[in-house]
N, C-alpha and C positions, 0 to 999 in steps of 0.2 A: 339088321344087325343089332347086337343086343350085349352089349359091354360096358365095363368101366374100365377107363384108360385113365394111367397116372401119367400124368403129362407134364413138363417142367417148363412151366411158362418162363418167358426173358422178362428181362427189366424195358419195358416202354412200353409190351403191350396190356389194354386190358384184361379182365377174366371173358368179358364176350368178345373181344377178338380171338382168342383160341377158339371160345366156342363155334366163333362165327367162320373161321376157318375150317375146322371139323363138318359145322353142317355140311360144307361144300363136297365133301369127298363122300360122306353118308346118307345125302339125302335119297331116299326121302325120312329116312329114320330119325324120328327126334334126338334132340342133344341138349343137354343143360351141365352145370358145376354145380361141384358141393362146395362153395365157401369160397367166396371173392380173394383176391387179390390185387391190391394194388400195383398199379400203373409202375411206381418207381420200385416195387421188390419183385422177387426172382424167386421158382420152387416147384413145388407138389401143388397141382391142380387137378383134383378129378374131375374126370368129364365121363360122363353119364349118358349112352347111348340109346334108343331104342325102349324096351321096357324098364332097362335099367335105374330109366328115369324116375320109378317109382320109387328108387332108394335114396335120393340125393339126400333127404329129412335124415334118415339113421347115420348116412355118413358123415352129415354136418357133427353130430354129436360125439363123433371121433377125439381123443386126444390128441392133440397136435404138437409139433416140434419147430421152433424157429431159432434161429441165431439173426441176431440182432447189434448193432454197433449203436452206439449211442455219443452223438457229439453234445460235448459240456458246454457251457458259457455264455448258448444262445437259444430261443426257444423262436422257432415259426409260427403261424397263427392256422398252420393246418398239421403242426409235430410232425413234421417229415421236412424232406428236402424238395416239394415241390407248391413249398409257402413261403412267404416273403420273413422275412427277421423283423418278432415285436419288439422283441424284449432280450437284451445283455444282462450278466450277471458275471461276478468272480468266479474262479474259481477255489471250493475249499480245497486245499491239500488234506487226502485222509490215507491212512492204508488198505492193503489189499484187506486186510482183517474186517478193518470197519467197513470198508463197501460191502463186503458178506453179509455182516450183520442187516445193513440195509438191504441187501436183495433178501436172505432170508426173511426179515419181517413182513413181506410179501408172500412168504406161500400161504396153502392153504384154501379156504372161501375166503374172500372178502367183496365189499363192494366197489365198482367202477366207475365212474360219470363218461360215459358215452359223449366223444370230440363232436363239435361241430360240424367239423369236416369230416360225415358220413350217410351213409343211406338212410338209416335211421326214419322215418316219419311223424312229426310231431303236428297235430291238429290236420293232419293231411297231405302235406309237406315234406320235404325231405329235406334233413338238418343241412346240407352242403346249398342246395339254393337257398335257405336263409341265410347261410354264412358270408357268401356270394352275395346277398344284398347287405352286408352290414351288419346282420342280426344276430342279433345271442338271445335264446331263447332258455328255458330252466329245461333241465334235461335230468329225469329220475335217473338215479343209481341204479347199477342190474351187480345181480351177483356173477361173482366169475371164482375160478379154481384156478388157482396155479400150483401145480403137480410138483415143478422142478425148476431151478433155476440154478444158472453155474456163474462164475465169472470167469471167461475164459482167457482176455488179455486186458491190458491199462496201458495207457500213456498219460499224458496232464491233460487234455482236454479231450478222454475219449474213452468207451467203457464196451467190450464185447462180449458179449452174453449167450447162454443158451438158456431159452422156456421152454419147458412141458405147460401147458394150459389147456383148460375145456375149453367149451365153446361160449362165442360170444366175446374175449379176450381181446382187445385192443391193445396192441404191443406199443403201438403211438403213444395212446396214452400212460401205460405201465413205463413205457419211456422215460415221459416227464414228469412223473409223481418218484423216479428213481431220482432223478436231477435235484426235485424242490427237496426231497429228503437228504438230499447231499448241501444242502443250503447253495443251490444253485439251478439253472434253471436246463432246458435239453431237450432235442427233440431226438427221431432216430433216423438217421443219417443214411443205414442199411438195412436190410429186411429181406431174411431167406428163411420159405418153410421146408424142411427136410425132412417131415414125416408126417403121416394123417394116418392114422391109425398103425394098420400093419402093414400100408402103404410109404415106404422109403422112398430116399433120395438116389439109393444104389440100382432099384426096380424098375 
């Protein structure tokens, strides 16, 4: 067998349990994904069948689509909700206007610092086991693109969004560099990808 299937992974499982699922019904056909998903978001995962497998690389470089919730006032030490709460902070009161302004100063290229709590490999390593021991290590900038960004609703301690972004884009951390530029601090709460290229959420 020799396909790409867009598949809508749940919230709890990893990106290799679909895969690991999949093998079971295609084997003996290889099976891999284009572009991880975490454990606590929900979406579009391609899985890559057979030869197919030879495109996972082209398809990671797809433009992507997520909506995103972002909870204000408190930031975890892995920016999502499956890290412990380091840090408290106020909330500022702004408007819908000025939160624009701050999402907009985000499009574009700019650079990112790659979280802790990721695949990542540094001196051989993978940033999440050092984080898991304690460590914080220096972690170079990568360029990222952010295509598009909306504000789609607000409450006082809560912000939902939609991104267009390239590849390589950490929504965690675009999270809380939204928060500290709101003079407060935030992880994200929620996380659904709804498109990989010409690959939709309706498909």
């Amino acid at each position: 067998m020799d396909a790409i299937v867009n598949v809508w992974k749940p919230v709890g499982w990893t990106s290799f349990d679909v895969v690991k699922k999949i093998k079971g019904v295609v084997r003996p056909s290889k099976v891999g994904h284009a572009g991880t998903l975490d454990p606590f978001a929900e979406g579009i995962l391609l899985i890559c069948i057979g030869r197919m497998t030879k495109q996972v690389e082209s398809l990671m470089n797809h433009t992507k689509e997520y909506i995103a919730t972002i909870q204000l006032g408190s930031e975890t030490d892995t920016l999502d909700t499956e890290g412990k709460v380091v840090e408290v902070a106020k909330i500022t009161p702004l408007s819908s206007e000025q939160i624009m302004v701050i999402l907009n100063s985000f499009l574009g290229e700019t650079n990112q610092i790659p979280p802790m709590y990721s695949a990542l490999r540094v001196q051989g390593k993978r940033l999440y086991k050092l984080a898991r021991e304690g460590k914080v290590v220096d972690r170079k900038p990568r360029k990222i693109t952010i295509d598009e960004i909306e504000l789609l609703a607000r409450n006082e301690d809560s912000l939902k969004i939609r991104v267009k972004c390239g590849r390589g884009t950490y929504i965690r951390v675009l999270a809380s560099d939204i928060a500290k530029n709101m003079n407060t601090v935030g992880f994200l709460k929620s996380l659904v990808r709804t498109q990989v290229g010409e690959f939709k959420q309706e498909d």
